[in-house]
C-alpha positions as CSV (number, residue, x, y, z in Angstrom):
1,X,-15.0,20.0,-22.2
2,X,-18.9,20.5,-22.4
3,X,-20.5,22.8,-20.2
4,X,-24.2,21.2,-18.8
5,X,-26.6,23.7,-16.7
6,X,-27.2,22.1,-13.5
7,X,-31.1,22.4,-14.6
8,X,-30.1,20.3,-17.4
9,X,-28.4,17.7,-15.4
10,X,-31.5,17.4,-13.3
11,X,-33.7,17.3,-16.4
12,X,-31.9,14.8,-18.5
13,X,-29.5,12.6,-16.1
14,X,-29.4,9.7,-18.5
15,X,-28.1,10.9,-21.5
16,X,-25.5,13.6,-19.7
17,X,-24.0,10.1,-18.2
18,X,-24.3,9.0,-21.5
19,X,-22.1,11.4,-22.8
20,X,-19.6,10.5,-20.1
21,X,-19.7,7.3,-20.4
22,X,-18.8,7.5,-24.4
23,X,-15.4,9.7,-22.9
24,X,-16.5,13.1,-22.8
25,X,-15.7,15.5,-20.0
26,X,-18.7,17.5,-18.4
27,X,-18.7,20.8,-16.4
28,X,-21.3,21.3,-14.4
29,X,-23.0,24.9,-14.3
30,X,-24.8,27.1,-11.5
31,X,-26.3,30.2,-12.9
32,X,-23.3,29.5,-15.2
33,X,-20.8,28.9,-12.7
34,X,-18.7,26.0,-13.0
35,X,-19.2,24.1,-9.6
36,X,-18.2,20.3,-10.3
37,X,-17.1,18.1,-13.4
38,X,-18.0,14.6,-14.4
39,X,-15.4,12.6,-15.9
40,X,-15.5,9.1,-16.6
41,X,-13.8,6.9,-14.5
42,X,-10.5,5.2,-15.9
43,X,-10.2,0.9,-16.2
44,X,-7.4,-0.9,-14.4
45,X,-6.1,-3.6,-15.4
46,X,-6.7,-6.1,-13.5
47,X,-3.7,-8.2,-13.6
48,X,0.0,-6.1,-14.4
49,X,2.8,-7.6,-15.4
50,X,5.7,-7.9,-13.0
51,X,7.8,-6.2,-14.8
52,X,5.7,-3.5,-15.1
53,X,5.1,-3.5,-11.2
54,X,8.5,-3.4,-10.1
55,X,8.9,-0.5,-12.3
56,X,6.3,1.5,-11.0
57,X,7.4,0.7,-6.9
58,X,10.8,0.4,-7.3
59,X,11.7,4.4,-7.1
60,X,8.5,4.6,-4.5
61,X,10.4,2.3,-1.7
62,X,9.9,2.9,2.2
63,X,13.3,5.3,3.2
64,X,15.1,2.8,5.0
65,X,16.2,5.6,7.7
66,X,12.5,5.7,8.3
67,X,12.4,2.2,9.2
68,X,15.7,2.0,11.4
69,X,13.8,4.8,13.0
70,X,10.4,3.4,14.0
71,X,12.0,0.2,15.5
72,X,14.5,2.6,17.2
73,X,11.2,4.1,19.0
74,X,9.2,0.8,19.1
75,X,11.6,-2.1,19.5
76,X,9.2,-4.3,21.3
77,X,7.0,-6.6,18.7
78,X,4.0,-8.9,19.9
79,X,5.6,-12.4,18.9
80,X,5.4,-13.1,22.9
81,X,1.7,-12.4,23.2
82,X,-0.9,-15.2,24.0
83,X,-4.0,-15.3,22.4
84,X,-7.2,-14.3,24.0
């Protein structure tokens, strides 16, 4: 990871992003400090495969004591409301 002066952050913007851009890592440096990084951000894809998805949510699923619980304290639902 490349340190970059905060002076030269101010001074040359474009090509520090550049440089992040391409992949690299930057610290950021106050009186040679580190005070922040700059990484670049990480694509998504924008479509996942279902198998893939139910791999990655299946061990993250709601407890279901947790659920049993909330309807336990709010067993009312709004089905019998009118609209406005």
């Amino acid at each position: 990871m490349a340190n970059v002066a905060a002076r030269e952050l101010r001074n040359e913007t474009r090509s520090v992003l550049e440089r992040v851009e391409s992949g690299e890592s930057v610290t950021i440096t106050v009186a040679g400090r580190p005070v922040a990084t700059l990484e670049p951000i990480q694509s998504r894809a924008e479509f996942t495969p279902r198998a893939d998805f139910v791999r990655a949510v299946l061990d993250r699923q709601a407890d279901p004591a947790l659920a049993a619980e909330l309807r336990d304290l709010s067993p009312d639902t709004t089905a019998d409301l009118q609209p406005l």
